[in-house]
Structure formats: structure tokens, C-alpha cells
C-alpha positions as CSV (number, residue, x, y, z in Angstrom):
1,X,5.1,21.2,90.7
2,X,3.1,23.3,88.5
3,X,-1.2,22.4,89.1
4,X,-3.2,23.5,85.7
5,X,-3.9,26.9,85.8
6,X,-7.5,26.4,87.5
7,X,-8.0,25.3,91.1
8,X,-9.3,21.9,91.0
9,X,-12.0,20.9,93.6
10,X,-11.3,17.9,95.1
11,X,-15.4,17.0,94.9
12,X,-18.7,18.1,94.1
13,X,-20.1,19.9,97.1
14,X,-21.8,23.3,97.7
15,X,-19.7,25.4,95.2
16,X,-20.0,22.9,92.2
17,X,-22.4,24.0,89.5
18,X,-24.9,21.4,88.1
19,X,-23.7,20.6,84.4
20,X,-20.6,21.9,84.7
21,X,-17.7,19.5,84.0
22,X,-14.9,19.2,87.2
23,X,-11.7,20.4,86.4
24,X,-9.0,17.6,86.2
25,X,-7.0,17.1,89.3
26,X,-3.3,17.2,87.1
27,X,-0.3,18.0,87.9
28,X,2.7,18.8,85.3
29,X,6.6,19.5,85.9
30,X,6.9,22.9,86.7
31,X,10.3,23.4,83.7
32,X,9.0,20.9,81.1
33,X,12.3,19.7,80.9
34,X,11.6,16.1,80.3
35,X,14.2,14.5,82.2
36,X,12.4,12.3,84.7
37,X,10.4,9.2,84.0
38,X,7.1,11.1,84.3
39,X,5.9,15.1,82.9
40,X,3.4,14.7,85.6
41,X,0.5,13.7,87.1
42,X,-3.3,12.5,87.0
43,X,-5.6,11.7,89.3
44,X,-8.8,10.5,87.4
45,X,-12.3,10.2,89.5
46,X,-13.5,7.0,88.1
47,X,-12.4,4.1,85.4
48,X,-15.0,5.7,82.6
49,X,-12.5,7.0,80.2
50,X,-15.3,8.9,78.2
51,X,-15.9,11.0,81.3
52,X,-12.9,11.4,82.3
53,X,-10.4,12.0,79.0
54,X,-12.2,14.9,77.6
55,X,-11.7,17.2,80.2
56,X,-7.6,16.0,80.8
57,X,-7.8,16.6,77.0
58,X,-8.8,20.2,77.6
59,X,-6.7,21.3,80.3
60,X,-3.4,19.6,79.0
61,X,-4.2,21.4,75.6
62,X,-4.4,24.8,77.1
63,X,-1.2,24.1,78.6
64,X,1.1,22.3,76.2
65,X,-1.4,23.0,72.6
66,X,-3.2,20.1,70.6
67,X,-3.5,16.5,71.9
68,X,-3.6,14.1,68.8
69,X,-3.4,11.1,70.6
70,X,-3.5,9.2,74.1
71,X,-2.2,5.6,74.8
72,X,-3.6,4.3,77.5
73,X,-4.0,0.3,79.0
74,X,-7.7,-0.5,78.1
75,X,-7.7,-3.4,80.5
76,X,-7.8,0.0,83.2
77,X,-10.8,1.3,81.7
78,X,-14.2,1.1,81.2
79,X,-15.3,0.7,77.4
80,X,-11.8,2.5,75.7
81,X,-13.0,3.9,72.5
82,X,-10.8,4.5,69.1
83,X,-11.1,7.9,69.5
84,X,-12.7,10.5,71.3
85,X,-13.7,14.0,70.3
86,X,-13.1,17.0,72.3
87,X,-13.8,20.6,71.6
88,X,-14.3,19.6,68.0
89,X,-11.2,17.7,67.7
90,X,-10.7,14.1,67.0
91,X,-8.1,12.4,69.6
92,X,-7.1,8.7,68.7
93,X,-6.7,6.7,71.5
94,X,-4.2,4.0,71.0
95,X,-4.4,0.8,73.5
96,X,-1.0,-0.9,75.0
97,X,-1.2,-3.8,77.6
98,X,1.7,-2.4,80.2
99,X,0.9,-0.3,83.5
100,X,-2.4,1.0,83.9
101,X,-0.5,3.6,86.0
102,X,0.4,5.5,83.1
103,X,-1.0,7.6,80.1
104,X,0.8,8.8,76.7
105,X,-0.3,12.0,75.5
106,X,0.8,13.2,72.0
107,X,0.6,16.6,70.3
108,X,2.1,17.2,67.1
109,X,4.5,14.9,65.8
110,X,5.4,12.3,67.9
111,X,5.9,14.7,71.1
112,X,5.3,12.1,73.8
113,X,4.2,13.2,77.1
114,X,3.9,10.5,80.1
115,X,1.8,10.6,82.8
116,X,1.4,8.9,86.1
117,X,-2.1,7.7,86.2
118,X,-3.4,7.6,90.0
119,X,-6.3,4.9,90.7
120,X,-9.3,6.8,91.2
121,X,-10.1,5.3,94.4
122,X,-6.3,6.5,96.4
123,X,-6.5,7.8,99.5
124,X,-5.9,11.7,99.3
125,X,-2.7,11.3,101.3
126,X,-1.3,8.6,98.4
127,X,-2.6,10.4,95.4
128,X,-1.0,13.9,96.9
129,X,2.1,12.4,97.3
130,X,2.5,10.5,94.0
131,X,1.2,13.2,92.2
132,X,4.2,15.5,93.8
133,X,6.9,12.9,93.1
134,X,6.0,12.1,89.7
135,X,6.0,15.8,88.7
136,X,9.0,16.9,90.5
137,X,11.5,17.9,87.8
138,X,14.3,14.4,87.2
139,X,11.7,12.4,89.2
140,X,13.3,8.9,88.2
141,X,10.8,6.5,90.5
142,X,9.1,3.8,88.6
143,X,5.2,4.2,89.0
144,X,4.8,1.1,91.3
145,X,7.2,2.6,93.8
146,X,5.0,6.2,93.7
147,X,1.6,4.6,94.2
148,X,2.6,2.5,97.8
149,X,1.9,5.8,99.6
């Protein structure tokens, strides 16, 4: 399991800075080798997708280069947009009606990533767990069967 380069902090407490976006809490397959049903993980902190895609945006295209599109299941999320910008970019966002446990990201041409998408409000325990199965290189279990805990 391979966490984006920047510790993530699991909540806003005394070492948070006012203004100051939190960093994703992501997880991706440590050898990319796109074998399993899932690249990785994602553990989003509330249903807003405006405040929550920009900064998976950012840290995924650090890590794997320029995000041109997301698919995601609006019915998960609050007021889904076409498109979002992000650092000056334009990302579509492209709505399917499937699992709202999982999130297509696309760079270049049609270089589909999936993600398991973990409910903002898991227990820390469940979302820990997922997030490591899902992003554990092969991982073949479906996204239902990750998010029982």
C-alpha cells in the first residue's frame, strides 16, 4: 500500500492551519500494476464533491500526472457539477448510476484509474481496512464485500 506522499491527518485539531486545505486520505497500489479490481483507495470527509474533488485531484495528479476526467455516481453526492477546475485545469466530471463506492479517474487518453470510494461517515477501523484491501496489489474483492468491515 503506497499513502500519497504527504501524511494525511485524520482531522482538524491543534496542528491544522486555518485556510489550509486537508490533504486527502488516499491510498494507491504500491506497483501500479493494474491487476486487481481497484488502483486504490479514498476516503472522502463529507458527500460535497466541490470540497472534496479538488484536493483528490491534486494529490492523484502529483502522483500519476493530469486528471481530465472523474466518473463518479451523482446520486452519492451533493450538487455534482459538469466540471470542476483545479489548479487552473478544467476536469469533466462524467455521472454513471452504478456503486457510489467507486470513482473513475482519467488522465490522458482514456487511462482509467478505479477507486474504492469509502463513505465519509466509516468507522476508522472499516475505512483502514477497506482502504488496505482495495490497494493491495491483485486485490480482486468487489467493493460491497470491502466496506462490511
Amino acid at each position: 500500500m503506497m499513502p500519497i506522499s504527504l501524511p494525511t491527518p485524520s482531522s482538524p485539531g491543534p496542528g491544522s492551519v486555518p485556510g489550509v486545505p486537508l490533504l486527502p486520505r488516499l491510498v494507491l497500489e504500491q506497483t501500479m500494476a493494474r491487476d486487481g479490481i481497484f488502483d486504490g483507495a479514498w476516503w472522502p470527509r463529507s458527500g460535497h464533491v466541490l470540497a472534496e474533488l479538488p484536493d483528490l485531484i491534486t494529490a492523484l495528479g502529483a502522483h500519476l500526472g493530469r486528471i481530465v476526467r472523474v466518473g463518479l455516481d451523482s446520486a452519492a453526492w451533493d450538487d455534482v457539477p459538469r466540471s470542476v477546475v483545479v489548479n487552473g485545469c478544467t476536469v469533466k466530471i462524467n455521472w454513471f448510476a452504478a456503486s457510489d463506492a467507486t470513482i473513475s479517474i482519467t488522465r490522458g487518453f482514456q487511462d482509467h484509474f478505479l477507486l474504492l470510494v469509502v463513505p465519509p461517515r466509516t468507522s476508522k477501523q472499516t475505512a483502514a481496512s477497506a482502504m488496505m484491501a482495495a490497494s493491495a496489489t491483485g486485490n480482486h474483492t468487489p467493493a460491497a464485500e470491502l466496506l462490511l468491515g
